[in-house]
C-alpha positions in Angstrom: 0.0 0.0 0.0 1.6 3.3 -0.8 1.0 6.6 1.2 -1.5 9.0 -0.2 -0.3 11.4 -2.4 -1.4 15.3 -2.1 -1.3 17.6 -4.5 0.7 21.2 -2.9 -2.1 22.9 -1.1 -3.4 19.6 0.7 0.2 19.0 1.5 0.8 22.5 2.7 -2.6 22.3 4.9 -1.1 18.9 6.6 2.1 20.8 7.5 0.0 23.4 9.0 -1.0 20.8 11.2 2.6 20.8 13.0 1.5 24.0 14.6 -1.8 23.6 15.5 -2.1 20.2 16.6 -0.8 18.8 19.8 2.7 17.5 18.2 5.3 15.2 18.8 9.1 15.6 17.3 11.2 12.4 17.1 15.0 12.7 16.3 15.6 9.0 17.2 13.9 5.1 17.2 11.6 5.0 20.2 8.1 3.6 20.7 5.2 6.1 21.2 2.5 5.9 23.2 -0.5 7.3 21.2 -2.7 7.2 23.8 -0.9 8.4 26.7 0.2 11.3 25.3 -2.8 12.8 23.3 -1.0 13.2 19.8 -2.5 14.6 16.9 0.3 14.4 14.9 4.3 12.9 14.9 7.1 14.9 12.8 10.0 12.7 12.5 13.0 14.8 12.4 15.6 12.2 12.1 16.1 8.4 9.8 14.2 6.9 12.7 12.0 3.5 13.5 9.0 4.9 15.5 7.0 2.0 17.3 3.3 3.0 17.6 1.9 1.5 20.6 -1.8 2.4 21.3 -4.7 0.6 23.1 -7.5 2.7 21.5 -7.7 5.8 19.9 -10.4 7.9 18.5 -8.9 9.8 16.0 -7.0 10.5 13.0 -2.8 10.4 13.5 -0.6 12.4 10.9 2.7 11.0 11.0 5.0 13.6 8.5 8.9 12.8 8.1 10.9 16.2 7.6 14.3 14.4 7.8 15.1 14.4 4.4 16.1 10.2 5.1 13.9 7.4 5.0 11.4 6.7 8.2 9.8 3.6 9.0 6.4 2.6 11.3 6.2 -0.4 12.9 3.6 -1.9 15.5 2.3 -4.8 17.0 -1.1 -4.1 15.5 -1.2 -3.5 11.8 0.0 -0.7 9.9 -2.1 -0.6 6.2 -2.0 -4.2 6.6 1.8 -4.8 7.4 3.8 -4.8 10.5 5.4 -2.4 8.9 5.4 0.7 7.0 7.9 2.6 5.0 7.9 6.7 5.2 10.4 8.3 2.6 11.6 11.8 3.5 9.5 14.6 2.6 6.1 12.7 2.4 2.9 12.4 5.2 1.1 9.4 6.1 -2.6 9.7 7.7 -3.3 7.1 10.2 -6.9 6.1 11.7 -7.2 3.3 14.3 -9.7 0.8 14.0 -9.8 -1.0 17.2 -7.8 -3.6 16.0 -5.0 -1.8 13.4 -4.2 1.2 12.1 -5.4 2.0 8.5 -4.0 4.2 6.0 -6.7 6.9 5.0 
């Protein structure tokens, strides 16, 4: 499954969404706790693994990777299908969890 593409003005409304959404920046591999911490949105900042971990949540996750080096998603519940999920630098990936895994919108 491939991320969705956007054309320049839906891509520049996501990136909007690092400022007015309750954000996370990652600079190294880590698992995240979704839940816990109320995220809106993720900006990796570095070539990093991020481990979603989440129990249940009720909205939509934008995960963008500014590093200008490949990202990748991984989780014990599924990401589009896959344990894991490639992020190449410069692009966004919208995430919705389902109760069960996370699918790509």
């Amino acid at each position: 499954m491939t991320d969705k593409l956007y054309g320049s003005s839906q891509r520049n409304n996501n990136i909007g969404d690092l400022y007015n959404l309750p954000t996370l920046k990652i600079s190294r591999s880590q698992p995240v706790d979704i839940t816990a911490l109320g995220l809106r949105c993720i900006n990796l900042i570095g070539g990093v693994t991020l481990t979603l971990l989440a129990t249940q949540i009720n909205q939509q996750l934008l995960v963008i990777n500014t590093s200008g080096v490949l990202a990748m998603l991984q989780s014990a519940a599924l990401i589009g299908g896959n344990p894991t999920h490639s992020l190449p630098a410069g692009n966004l990936v919208d995430l919705q969890w389902n109760g069960s895994t996370f699918v790509i919108q």
